[in-house]
N, C-alpha and C positions, 0 to 999 in steps of 0.2 A: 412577579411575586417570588420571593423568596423564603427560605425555611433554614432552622440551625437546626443540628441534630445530632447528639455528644454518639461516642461511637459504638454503646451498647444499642441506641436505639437506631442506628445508622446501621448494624448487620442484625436488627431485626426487620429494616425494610432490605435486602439484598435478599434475606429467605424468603419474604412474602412475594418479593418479584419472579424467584425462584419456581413457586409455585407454577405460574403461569411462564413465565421464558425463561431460555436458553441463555445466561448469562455470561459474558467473556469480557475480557479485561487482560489488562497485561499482569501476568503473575511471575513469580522466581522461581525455575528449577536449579536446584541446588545441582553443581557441576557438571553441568550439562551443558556448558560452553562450549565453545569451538578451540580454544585454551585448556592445553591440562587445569584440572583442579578452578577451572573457571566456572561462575554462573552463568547461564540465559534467559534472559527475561524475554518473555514471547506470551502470544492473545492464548488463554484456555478458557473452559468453564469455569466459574468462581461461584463460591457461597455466603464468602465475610469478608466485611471490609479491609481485615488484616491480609489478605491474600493479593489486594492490588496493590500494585509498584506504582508508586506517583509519584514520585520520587527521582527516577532514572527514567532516560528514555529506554523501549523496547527495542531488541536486538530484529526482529522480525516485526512487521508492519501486522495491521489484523484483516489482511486481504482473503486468507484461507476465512476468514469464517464464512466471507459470503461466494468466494472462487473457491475452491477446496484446492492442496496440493493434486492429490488423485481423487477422482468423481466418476464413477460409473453412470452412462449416459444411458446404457441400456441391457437389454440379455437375451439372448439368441440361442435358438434352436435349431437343425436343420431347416424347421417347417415354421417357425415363429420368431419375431420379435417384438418386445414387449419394454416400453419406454422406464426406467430407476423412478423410484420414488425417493422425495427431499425427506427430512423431518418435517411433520408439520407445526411444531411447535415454534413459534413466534422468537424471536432473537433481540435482547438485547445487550449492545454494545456502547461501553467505556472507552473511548476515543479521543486523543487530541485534535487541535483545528486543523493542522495539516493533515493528519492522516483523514479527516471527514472530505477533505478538501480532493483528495486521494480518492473517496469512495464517488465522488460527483466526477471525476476523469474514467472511474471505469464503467459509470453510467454511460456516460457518453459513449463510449468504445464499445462496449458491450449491447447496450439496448437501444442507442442512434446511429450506429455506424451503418448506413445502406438501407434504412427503413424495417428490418426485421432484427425484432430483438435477439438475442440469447438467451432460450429460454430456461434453461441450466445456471445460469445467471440469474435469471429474473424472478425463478422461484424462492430463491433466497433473499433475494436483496426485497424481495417484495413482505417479507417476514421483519424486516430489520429497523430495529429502533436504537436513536443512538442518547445517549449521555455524553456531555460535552467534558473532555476534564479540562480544567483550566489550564493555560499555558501560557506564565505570564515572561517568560525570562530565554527558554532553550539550553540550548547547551551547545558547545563551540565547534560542531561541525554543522549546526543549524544554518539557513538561508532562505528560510520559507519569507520573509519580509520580501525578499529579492523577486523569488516566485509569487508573489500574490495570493502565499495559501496559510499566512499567519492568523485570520480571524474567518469567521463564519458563521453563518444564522441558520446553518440544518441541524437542529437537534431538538431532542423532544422535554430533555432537563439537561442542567448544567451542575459540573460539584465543584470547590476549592476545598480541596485536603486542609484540615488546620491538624497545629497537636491533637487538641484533644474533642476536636469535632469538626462535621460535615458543613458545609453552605449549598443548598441545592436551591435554582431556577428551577422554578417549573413551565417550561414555555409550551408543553400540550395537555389540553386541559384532563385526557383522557388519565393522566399520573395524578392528578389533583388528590383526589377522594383517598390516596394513600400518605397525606400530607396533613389528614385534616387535626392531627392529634401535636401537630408539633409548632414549634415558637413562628409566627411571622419574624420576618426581618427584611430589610433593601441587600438585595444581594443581584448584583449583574456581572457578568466574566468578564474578568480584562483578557487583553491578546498582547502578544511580543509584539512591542514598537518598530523596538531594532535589534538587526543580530549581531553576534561579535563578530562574525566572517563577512564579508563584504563582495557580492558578487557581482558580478558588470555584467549582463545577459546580452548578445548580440540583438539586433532586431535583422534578420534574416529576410533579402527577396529572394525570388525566384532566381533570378537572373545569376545570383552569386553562387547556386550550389554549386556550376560545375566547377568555382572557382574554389571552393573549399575542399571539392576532390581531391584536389590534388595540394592541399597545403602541404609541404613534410612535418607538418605536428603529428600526424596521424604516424610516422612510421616509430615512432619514439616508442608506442607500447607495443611493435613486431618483437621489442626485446623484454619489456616490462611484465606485459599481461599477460597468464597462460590460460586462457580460456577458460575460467572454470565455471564460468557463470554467476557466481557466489553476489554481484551487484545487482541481478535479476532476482533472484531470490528474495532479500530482502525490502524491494522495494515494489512499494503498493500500487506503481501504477503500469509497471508491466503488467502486462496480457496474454503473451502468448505459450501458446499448449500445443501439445502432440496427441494423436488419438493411438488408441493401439487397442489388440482384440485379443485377451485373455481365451484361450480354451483349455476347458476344466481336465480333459484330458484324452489320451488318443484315440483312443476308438470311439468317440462322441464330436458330433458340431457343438457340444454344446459349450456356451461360455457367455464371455462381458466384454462391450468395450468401455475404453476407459480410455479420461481425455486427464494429460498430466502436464503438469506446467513445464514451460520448454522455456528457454535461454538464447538470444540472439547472438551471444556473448561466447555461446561454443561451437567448437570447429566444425561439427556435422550439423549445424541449424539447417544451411541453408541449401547441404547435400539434395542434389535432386536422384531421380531412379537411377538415370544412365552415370551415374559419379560425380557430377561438374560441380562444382560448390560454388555458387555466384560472389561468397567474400570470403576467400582463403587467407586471409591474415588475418590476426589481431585488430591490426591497423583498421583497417578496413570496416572492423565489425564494430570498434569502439569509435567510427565516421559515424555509421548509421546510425550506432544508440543515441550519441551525443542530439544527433539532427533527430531524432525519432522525437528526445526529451523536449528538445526548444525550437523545433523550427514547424515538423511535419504536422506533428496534433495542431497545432494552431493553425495550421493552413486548410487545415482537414475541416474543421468542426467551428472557424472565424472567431473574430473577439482576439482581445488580449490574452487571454488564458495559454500557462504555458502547460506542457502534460509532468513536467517534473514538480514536484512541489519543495524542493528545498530540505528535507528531512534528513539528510546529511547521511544515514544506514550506509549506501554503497561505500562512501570513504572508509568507513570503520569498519566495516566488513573485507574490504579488499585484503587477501597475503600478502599482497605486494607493494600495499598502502599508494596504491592508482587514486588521485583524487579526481573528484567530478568536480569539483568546484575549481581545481587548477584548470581543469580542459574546457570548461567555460571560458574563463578567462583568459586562458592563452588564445581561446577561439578570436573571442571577444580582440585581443591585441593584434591578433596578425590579421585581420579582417580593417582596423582601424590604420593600421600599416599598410592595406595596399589600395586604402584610398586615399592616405597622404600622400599614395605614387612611389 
């Protein structure tokens, strides 16, 4: 079932949803880029439909709303520890199909990995309702066709931005009764077919990692890449955090710890106590990510499902214009080369 809704009456339902959830969506801060005098578009809270960017992809994924960057896990006394409190107020979120597609990889990771959930994870995502926004076209560092994260049936309504008005699916019945004042119409989301970029995904065994250990594609970003993580950052299906234990100050145990998103992609990830760093190059660390995106998850958790989803962020994000999509494919060629012998 479908609904039109011209756009006075379209940010009078975003306030009444306001009421009851935490609303976020990709919005513009004006030059707050990573570019002097550049924009960012990144997930905030929103209240009118003139503050969502549907228009351009987001420079940041909407992984913070339900992972936060920094999350206080708990807070501690000499004599006590007492578990953080989430908001309790109910979330929802405006999302394309790959980044939804994103949110189902870090289910997996987070709440199936080893039989016990993350429950710092779970409290949030257990809050979260999404809106699909349509995404019929991408944009040309897209590849989600490639990964298999171009369409998807998790959402609870669906909108296509027009000029001068909304089209919303209502696919859970629980939205309905905020719909009952407006036009019926046939409305269903189309999904990108195909992308302009073209990616060849390896299909990876067992048997070939130790042979891609040692390709020398890997030594090409020892000179390229300078660790900055900046590819972690924007992309939704990294996972990995550091904990650390704030104390409020010195003559007190008292304080927080706090788990904060960490980068596999920087030189001291993988530092252990005694100094040894298990992947001191670049090289090395942009091996793992690559095999972490296309090879590992899928071996981890079976099925076709790759953990990258194609969003193209880390190209456009990199300084040093390091592409994932070329290190795919070069994968993909020197892999197809040394079984032609």
């Amino acid at each position: 079932m479908g609904y039109e809704l011209n756009l006075e009456r379209a940010d009078q339902l975003i306030q009444s949803l306001s009421d009851t959830y935490r609303v976020f969506a990709p919005k513009r801060l004006a030059k707050h880029g990573w570019k002097a005098g550049s924009d960012l578009v990144r997930y905030g809270e929103i209240n009118s439909v003139g503050e969502i960017v549907h228009d351009q992809q987001s420079d940041f994924s909407p992984k913070d709303v339900i992972d936060p960057i920094v999350q206080t896990v708990l807070y501690f006394t000499a004599d006590a520890c007492v578990e953080s409190e989430a908001d309790k107020r109910p979330i929802l979120l405006f999302a394309r199909p790959c980044d939804i597609q994103g949110i189902r990889r870090l289910d997996k990771i987070f709440l199936e990995n080893g039989g016990q959930p993350d429950i710092y994870y779970q409290r949030l995502r257990d809050k979260l309702r999404i809106v699909l926004m349509e995404c019929r076209e991408g944009w040309d560092t897209c590849f989600c066709v490639a990964m298999g994260a171009n369409r998807t049936d998790q959402y609870d309504l669906a909108v296509r931005f027009e000029p001068d008005r909304l089209l919303f699916e209502v696919k859970s019945e629980d939205f309905r009764p905020l719909f009952e004042q407006d036009r019926e119409i046939d409305f269903v989301p189309e999904f990108v077919q195909q992308n302009k970029t073209t990616v060849q995904v390896p299909s990876i065994c067992w048997d070939q990692v130790p042979v891609i250990r040692d390709l020398p594609m890997w030594e090409v970003y020892n000179d390229r890449c300078v660790s900055c993580g900046s590819c972690n950052t924007v992309c939704i299906t990294c996972s990995c955090f550091d904990t650390t234990d704030v104390i409020y100050n010195e003559t007190s145990c008292d304080g927080e710890r706090r788990r904060v998103w960490a980068s596999c992609m920087q030189e001291k990830f993988t530092t252990m106590a005694g100094g040894h760093g298990v992947r001191k190059t670049a090289g090395e660390r942009m091996r793992f990510k690559t095999l972490h995106k296309i090879y590992d998850y899928r071996a981890r958790f079976g099925g076709d499902e790759q953990m990258c989803i194609g969003c193209g962020r880390c190209d456009i994000r990199c300084p040093k214009d390091i592409s994932f999509i070329e290190t795919i494919n070069t994968l993909n060629v020197s892999l197809e080369e040394l079984d032609n012998g």
